[in-house]
Biopython code that builds the backbone (N, CA, C, O; Angstrom):
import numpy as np
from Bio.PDB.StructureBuilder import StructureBuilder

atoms = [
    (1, "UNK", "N", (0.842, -1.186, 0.000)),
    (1, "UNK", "CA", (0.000, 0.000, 0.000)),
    (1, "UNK", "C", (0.883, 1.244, 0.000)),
    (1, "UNK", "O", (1.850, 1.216, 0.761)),
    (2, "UNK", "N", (0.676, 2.401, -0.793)),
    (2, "UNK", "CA", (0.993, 3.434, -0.982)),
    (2, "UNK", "C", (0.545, 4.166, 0.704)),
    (2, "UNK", "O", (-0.338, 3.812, 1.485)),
    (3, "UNK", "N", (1.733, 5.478, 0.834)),
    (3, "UNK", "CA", (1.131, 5.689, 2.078)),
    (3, "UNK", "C", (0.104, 7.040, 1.562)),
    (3, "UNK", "O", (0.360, 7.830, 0.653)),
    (4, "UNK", "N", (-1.206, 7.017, 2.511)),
    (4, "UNK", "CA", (-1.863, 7.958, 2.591)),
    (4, "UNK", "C", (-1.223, 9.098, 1.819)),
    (4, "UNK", "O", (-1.721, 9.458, 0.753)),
    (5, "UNK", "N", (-0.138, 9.681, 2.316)),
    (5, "UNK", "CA", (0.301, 11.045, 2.306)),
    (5, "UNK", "C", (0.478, 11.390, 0.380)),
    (5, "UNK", "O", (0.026, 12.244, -0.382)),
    (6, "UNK", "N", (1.523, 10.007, 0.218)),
    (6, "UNK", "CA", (1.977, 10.455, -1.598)),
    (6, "UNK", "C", (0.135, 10.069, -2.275)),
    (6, "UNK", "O", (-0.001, 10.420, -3.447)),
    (7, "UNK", "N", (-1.101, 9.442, -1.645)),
    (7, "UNK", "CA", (-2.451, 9.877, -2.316)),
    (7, "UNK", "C", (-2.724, 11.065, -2.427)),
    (7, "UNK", "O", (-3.224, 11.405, -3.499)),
    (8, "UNK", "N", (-2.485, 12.159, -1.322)),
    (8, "UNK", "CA", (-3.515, 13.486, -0.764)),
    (8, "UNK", "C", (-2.467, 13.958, -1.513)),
    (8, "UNK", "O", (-2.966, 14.800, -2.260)),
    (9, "UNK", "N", (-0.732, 13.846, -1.827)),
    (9, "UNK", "CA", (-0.407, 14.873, -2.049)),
    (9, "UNK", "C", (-0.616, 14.734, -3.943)),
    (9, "UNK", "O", (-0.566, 15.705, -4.698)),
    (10, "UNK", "N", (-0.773, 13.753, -4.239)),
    (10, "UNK", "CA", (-1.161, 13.592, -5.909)),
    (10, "UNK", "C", (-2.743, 14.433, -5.977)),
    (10, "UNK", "O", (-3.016, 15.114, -6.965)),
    (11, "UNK", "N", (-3.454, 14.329, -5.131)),
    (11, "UNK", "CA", (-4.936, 14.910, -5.036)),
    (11, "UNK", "C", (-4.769, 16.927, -5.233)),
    (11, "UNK", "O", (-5.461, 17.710, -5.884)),
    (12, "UNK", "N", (-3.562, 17.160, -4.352)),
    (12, "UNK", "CA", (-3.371, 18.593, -3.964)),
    (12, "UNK", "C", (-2.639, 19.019, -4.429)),
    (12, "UNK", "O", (-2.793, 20.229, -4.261)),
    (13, "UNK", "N", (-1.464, 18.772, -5.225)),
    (13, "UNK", "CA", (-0.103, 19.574, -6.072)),
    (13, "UNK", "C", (0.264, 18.481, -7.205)),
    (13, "UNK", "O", (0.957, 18.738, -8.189)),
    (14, "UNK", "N", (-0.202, 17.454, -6.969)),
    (14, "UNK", "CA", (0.012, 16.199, -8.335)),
    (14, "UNK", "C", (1.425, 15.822, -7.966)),
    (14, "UNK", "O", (1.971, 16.460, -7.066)),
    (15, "UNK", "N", (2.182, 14.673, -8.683)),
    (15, "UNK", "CA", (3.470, 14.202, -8.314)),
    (15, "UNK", "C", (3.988, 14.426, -9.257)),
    (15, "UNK", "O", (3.273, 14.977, -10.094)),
    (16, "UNK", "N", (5.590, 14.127, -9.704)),
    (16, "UNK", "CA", (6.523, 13.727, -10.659)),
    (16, "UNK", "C", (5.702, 12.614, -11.374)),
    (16, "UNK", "O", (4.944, 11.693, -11.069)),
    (17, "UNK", "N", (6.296, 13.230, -12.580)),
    (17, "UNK", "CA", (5.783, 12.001, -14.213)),
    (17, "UNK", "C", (5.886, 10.411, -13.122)),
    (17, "UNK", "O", (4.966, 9.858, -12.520)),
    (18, "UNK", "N", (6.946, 10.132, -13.174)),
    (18, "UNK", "CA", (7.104, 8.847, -12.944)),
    (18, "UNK", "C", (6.764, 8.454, -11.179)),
    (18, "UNK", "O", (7.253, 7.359, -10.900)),
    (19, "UNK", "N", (6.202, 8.974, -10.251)),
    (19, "UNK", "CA", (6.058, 8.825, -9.444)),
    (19, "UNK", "C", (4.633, 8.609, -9.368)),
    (19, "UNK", "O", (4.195, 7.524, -8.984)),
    (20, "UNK", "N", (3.630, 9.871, -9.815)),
    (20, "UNK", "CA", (2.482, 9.398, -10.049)),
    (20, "UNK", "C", (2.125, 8.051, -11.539)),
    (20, "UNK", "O", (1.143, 7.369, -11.244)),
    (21, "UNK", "N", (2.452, 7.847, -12.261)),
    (21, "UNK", "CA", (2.126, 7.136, -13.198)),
    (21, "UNK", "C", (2.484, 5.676, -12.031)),
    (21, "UNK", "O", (1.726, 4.706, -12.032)),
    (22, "UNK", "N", (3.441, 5.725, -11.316)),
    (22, "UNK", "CA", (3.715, 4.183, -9.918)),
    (22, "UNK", "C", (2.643, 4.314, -9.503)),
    (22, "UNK", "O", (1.867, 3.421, -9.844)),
    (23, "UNK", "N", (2.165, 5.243, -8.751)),
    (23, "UNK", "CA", (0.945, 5.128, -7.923)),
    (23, "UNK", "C", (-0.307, 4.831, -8.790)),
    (23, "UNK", "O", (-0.914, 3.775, -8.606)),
    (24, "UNK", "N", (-0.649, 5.569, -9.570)),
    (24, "UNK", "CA", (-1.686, 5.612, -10.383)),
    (24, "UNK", "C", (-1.874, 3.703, -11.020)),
    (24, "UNK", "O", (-2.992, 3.192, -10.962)),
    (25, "UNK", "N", (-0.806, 2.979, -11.506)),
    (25, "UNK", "CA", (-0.992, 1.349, -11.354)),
    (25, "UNK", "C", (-1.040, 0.678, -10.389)),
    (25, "UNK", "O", (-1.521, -0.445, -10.539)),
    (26, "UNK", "N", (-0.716, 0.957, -9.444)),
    (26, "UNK", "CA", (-0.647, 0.697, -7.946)),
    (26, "UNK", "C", (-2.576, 0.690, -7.535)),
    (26, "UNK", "O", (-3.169, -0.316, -7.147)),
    (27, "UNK", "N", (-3.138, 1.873, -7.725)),
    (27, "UNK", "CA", (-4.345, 2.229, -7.436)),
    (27, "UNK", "C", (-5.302, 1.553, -8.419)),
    (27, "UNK", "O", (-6.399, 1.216, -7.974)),
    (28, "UNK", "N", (-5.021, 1.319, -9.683)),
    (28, "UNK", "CA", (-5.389, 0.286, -10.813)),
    (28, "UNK", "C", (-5.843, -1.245, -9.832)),
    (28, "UNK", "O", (-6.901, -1.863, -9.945)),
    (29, "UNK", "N", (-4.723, -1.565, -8.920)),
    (29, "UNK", "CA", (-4.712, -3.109, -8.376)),
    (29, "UNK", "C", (-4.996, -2.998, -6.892)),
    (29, "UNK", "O", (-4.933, -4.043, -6.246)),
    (30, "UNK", "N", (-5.283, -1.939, -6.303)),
    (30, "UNK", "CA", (-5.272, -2.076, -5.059)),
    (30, "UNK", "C", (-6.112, -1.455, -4.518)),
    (30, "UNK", "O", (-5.857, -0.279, -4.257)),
    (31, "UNK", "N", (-7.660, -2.116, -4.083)),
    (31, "UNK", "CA", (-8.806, -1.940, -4.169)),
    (31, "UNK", "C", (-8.832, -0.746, -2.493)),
    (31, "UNK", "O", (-9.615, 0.199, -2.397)),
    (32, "UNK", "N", (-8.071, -1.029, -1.668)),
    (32, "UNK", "CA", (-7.984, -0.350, -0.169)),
    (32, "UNK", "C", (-7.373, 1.161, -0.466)),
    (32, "UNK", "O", (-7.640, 2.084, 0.303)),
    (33, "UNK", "N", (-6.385, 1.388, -1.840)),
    (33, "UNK", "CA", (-5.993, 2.583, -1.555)),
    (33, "UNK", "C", (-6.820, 3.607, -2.837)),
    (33, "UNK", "O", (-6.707, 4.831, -2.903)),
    (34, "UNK", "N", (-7.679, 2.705, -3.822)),
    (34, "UNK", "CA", (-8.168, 3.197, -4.339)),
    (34, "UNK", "C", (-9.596, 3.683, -3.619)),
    (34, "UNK", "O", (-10.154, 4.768, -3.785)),
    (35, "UNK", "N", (-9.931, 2.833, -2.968)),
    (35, "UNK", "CA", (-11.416, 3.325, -1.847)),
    (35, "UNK", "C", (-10.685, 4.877, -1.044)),
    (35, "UNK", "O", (-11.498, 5.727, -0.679)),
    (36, "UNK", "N", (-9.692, 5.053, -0.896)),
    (36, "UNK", "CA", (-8.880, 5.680, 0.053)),
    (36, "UNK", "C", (-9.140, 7.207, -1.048)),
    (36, "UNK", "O", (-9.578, 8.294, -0.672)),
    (37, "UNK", "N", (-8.683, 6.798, -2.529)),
    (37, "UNK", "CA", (-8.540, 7.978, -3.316)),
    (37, "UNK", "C", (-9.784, 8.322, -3.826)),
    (37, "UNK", "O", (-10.213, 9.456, -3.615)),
    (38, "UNK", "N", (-10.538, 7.384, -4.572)),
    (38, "UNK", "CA", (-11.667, 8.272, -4.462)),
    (38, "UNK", "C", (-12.651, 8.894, -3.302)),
    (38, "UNK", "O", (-13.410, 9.823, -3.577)),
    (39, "UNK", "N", (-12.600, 8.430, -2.242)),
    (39, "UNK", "CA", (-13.186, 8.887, -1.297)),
    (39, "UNK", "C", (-12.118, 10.496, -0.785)),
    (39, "UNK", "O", (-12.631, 11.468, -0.231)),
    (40, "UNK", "N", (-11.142, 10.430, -1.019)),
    (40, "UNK", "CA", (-10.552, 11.922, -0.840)),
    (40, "UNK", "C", (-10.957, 12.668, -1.864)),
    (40, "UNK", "O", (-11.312, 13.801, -1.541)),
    (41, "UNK", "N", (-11.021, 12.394, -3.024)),
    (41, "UNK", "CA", (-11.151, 13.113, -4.194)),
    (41, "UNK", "C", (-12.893, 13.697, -3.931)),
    (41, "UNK", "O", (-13.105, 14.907, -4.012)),
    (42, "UNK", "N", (-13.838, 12.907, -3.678)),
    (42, "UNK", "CA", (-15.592, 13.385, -3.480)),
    (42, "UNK", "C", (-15.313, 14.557, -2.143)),
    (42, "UNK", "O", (-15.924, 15.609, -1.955)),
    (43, "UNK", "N", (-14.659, 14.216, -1.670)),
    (43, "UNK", "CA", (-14.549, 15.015, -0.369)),
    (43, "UNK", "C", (-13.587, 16.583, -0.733)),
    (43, "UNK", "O", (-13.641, 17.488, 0.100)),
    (44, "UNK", "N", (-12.862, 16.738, -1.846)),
    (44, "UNK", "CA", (-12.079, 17.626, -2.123)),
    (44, "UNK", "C", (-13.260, 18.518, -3.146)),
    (44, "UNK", "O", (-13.739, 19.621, -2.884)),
    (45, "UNK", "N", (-13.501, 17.777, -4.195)),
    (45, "UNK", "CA", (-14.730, 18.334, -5.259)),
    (45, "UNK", "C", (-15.968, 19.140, -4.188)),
    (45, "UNK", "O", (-16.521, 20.239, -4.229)),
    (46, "UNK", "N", (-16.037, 18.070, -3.346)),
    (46, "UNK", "CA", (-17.122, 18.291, -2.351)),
    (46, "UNK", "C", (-17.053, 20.072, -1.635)),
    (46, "UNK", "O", (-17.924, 20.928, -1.484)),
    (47, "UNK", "N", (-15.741, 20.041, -1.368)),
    (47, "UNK", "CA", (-15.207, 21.056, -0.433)),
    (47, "UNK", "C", (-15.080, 22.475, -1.542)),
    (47, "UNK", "O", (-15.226, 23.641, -1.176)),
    (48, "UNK", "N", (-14.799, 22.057, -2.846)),
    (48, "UNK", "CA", (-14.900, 23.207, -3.802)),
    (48, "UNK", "C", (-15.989, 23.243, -4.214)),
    (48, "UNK", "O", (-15.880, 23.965, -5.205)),
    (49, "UNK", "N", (-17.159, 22.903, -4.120)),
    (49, "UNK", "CA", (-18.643, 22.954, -4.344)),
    (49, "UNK", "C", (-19.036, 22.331, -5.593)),
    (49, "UNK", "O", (-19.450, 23.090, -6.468)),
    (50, "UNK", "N", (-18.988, 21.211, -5.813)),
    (50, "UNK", "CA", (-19.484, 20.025, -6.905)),
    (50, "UNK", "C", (-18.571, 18.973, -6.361)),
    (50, "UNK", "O", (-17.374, 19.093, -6.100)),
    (51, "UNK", "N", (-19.268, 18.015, -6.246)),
    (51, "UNK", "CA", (-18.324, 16.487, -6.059)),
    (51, "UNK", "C", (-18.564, 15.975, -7.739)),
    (51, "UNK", "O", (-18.325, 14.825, -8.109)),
    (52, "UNK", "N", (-19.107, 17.131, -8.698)),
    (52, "UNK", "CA", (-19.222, 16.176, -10.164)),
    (52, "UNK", "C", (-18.395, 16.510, -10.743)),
    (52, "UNK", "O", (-17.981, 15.940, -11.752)),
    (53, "UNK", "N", (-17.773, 17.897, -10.071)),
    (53, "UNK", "CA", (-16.963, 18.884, -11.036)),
    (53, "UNK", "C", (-15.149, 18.533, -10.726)),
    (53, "UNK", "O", (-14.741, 18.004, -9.692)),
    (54, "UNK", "N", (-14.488, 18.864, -11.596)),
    (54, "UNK", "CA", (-12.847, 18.861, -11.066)),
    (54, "UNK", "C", (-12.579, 20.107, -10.275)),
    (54, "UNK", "O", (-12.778, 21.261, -10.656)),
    (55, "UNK", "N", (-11.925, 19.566, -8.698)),
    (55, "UNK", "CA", (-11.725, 21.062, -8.279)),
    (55, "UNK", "C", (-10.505, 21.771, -8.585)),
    (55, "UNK", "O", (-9.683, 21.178, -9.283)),
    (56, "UNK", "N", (-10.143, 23.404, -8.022)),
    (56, "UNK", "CA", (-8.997, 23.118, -8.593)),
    (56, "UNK", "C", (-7.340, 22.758, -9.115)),
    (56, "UNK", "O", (-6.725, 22.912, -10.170)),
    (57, "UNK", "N", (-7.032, 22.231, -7.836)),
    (57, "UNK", "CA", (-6.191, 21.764, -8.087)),
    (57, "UNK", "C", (-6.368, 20.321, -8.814)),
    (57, "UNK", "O", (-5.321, 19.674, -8.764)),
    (58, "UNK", "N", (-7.251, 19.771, -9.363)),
    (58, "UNK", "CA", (-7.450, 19.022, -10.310)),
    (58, "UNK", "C", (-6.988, 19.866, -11.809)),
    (58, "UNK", "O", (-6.151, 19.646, -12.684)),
    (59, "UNK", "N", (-7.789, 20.693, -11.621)),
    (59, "UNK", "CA", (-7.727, 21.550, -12.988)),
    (59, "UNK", "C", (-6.231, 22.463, -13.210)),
    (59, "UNK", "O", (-5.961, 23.046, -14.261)),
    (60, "UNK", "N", (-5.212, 22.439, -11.801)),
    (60, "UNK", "CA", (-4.158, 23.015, -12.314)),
    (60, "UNK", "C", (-3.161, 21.710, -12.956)),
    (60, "UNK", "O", (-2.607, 21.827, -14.049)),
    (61, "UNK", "N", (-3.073, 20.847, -12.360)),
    (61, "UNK", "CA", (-2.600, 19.492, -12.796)),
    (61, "UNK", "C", (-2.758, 19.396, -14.188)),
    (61, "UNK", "O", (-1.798, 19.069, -14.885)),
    (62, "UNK", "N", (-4.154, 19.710, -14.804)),
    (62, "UNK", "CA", (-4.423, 19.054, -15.558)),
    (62, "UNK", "C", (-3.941, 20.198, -17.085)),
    (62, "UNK", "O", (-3.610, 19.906, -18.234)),
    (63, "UNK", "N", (-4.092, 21.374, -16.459)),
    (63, "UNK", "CA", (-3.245, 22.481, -17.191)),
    (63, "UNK", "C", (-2.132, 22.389, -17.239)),
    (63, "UNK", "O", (-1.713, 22.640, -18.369)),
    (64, "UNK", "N", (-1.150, 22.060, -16.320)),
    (64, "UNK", "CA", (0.031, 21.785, -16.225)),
    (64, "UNK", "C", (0.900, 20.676, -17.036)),
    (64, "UNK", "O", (2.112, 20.726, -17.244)),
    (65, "UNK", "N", (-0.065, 19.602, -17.468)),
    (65, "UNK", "CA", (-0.191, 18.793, -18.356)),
    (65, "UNK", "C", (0.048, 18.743, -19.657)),
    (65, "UNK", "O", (0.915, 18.417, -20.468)),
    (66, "UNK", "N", (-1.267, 19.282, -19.557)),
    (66, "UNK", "CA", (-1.671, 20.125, -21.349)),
    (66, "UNK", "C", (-0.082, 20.981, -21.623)),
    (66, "UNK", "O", (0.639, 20.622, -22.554)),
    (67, "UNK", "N", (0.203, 21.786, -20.967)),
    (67, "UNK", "CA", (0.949, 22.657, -21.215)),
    (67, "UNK", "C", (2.594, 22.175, -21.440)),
    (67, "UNK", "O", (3.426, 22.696, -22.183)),
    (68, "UNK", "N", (2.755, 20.958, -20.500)),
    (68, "UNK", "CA", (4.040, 20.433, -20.949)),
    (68, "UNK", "C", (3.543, 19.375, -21.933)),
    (68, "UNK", "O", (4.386, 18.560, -22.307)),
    (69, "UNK", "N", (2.632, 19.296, -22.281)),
    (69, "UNK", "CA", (2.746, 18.094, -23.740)),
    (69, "UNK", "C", (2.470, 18.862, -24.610)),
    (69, "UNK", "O", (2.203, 18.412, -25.724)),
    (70, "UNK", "N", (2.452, 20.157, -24.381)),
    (70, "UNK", "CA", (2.310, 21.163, -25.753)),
    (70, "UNK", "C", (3.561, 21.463, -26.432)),
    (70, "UNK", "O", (3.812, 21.633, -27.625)),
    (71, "UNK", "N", (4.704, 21.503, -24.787)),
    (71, "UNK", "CA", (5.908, 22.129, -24.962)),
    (71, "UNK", "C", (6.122, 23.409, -24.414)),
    (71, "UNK", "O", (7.280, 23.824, -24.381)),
    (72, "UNK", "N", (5.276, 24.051, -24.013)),
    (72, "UNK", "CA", (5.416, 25.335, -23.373)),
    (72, "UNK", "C", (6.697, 25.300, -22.732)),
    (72, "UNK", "O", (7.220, 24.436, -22.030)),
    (73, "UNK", "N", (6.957, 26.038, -22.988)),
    (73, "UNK", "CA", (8.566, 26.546, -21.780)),
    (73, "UNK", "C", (8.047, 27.039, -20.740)),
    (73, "UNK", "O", (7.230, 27.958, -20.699)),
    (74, "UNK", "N", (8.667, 26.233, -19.542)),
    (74, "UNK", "CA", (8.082, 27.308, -17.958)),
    (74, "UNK", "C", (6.577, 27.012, -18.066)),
    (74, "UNK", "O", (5.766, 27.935, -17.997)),
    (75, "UNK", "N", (6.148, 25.579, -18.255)),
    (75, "UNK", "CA", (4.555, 25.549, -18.264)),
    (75, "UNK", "C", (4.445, 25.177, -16.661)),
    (75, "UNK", "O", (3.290, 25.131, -16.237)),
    (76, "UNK", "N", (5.616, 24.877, -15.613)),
    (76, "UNK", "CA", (5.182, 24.857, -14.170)),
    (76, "UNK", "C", (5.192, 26.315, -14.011)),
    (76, "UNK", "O", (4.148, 26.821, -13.599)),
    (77, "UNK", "N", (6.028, 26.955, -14.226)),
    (77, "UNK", "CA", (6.127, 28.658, -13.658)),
    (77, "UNK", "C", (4.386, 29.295, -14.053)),
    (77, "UNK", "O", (3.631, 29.759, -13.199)),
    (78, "UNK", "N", (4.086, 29.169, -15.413)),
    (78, "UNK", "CA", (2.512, 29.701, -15.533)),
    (78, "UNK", "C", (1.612, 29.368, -15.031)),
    (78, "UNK", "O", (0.722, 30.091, -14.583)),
    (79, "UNK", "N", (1.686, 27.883, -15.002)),
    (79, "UNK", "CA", (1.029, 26.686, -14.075)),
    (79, "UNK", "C", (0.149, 27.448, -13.179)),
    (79, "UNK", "O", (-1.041, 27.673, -13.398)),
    (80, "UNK", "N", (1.072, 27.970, -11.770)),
    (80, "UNK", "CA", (1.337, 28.043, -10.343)),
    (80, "UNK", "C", (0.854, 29.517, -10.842)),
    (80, "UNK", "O", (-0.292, 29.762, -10.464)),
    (81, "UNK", "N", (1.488, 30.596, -11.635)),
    (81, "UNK", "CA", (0.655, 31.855, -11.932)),
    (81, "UNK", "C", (-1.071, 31.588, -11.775)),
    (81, "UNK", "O", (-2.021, 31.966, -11.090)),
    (82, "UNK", "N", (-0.819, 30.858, -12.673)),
    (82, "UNK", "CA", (-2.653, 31.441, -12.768)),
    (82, "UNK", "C", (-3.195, 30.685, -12.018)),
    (82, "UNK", "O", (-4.382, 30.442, -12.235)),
    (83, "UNK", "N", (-2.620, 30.142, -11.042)),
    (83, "UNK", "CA", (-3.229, 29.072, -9.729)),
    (83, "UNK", "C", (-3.456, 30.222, -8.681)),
    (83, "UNK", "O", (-4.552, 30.359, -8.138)),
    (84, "UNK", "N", (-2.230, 31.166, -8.372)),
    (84, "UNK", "CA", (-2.992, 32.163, -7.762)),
    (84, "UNK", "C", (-3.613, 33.469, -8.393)),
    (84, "UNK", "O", (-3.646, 34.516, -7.745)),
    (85, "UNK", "N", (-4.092, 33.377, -9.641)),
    (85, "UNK", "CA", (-4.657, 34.538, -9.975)),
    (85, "UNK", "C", (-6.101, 33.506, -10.245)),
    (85, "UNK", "O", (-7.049, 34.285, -10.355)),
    (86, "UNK", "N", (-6.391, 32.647, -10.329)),
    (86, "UNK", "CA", (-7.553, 31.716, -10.226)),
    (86, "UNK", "C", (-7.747, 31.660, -9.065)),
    (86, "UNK", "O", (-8.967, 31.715, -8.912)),
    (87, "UNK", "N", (-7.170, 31.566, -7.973)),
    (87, "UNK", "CA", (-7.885, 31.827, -6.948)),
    (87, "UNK", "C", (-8.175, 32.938, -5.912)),
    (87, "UNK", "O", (-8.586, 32.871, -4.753)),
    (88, "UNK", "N", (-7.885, 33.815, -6.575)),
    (88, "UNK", "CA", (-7.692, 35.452, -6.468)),
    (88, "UNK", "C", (-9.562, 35.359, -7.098)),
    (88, "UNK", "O", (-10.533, 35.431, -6.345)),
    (89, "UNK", "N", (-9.614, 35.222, -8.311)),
    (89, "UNK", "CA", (-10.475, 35.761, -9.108)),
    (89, "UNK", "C", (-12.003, 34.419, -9.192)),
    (89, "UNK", "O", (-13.142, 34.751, -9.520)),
    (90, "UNK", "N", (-11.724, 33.436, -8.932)),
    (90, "UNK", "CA", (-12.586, 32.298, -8.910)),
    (90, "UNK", "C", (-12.899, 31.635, -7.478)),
    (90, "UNK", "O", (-14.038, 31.548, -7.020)),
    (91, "UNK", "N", (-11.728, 31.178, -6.829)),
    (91, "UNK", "CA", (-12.405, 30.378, -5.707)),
    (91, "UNK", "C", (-12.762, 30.925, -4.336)),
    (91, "UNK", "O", (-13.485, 30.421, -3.476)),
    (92, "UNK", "N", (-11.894, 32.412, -4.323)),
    (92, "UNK", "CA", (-12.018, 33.061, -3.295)),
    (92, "UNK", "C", (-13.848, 34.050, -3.297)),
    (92, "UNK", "O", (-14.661, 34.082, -2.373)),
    (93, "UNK", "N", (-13.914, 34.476, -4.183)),
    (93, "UNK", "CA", (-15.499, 34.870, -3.989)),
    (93, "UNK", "C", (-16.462, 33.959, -3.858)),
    (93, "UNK", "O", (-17.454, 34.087, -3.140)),
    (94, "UNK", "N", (-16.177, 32.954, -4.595)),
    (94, "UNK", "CA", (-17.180, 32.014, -4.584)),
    (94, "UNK", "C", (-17.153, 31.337, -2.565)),
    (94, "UNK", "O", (-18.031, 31.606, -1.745)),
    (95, "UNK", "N", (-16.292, 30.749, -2.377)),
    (95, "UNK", "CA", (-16.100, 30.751, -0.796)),
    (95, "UNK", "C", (-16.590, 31.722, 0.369)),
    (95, "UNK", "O", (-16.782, 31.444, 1.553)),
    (96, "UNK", "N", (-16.779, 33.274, -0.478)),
    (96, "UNK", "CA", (-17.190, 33.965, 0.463)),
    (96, "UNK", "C", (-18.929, 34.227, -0.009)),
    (96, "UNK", "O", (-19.619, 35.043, 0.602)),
    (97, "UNK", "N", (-19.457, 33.426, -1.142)),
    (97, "UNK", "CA", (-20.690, 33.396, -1.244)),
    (97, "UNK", "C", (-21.227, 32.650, -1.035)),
    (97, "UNK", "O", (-22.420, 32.826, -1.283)),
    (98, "UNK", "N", (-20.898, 31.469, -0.528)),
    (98, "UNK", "CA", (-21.477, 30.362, 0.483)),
    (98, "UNK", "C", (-22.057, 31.034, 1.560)),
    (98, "UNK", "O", (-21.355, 31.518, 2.448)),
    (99, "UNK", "N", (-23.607, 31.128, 1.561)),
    (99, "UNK", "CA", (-24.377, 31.092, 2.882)),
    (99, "UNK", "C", (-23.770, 30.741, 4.244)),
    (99, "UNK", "O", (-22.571, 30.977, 4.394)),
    (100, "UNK", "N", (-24.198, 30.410, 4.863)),
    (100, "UNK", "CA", (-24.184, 29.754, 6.407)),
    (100, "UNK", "C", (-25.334, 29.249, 7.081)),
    (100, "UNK", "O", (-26.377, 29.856, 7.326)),
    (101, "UNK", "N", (-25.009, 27.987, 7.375)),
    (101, "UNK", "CA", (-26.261, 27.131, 7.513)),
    (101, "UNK", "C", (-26.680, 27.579, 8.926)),
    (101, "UNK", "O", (-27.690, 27.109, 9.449)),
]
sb = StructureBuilder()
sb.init_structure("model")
sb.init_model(0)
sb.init_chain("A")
sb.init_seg("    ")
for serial, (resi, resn, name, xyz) in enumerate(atoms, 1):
    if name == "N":
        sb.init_residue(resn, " ", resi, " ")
    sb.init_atom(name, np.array(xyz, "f"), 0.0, 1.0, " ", f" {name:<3s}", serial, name[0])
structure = sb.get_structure()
């Protein structure tokens, strides 16, 4: 079993190419740490308001991605830019427009 920590931290900043692609087959065969990841992952979506939606550090990962299989130069340096100008401009109002139960 993978420990907890390298799951949450693939969930929250993503890993190295070859570190997550280990885990990610690992989680393919191993029914305890995959219950482990998707149940963090509903709970993260959950916490950014859709458990249907990617939250976003899903969505910087997944930019970060795109951007080095494009070739971008410095696609971590822009990455991490518009991670805090996305949450400057997207997750922070939305957080403060949540009601109170």
């Amino acid at each position: 079993m993978h420990s907890r920590a390298s799951i949450d931290r693939l969930l929250c900043e993503g890993l190295p190419e070859e570190a997550e692609g280990a885990l990610r087959a690992h989680l393919a065969g191993c029914a305890e740490c995959r219950g482990y990841y998707d149940q963090q992952l509903r709970l993260l979506r959950a916490l950014a308001g859709d458990p249907e939606l990617p939250s976003a550090a899903e969505n910087r990962r997944m930019a970060r991605r795109a951007l080095a299989a494009a070739g971008v130069a410095g696609a971590a340096e822009k990455s991490s830019r518009w991670a805090r100008i996305e949450d400057e401009l997207v997750w922070r109002p939305l957080r403060l427009a949540v009601p109170a139960a």
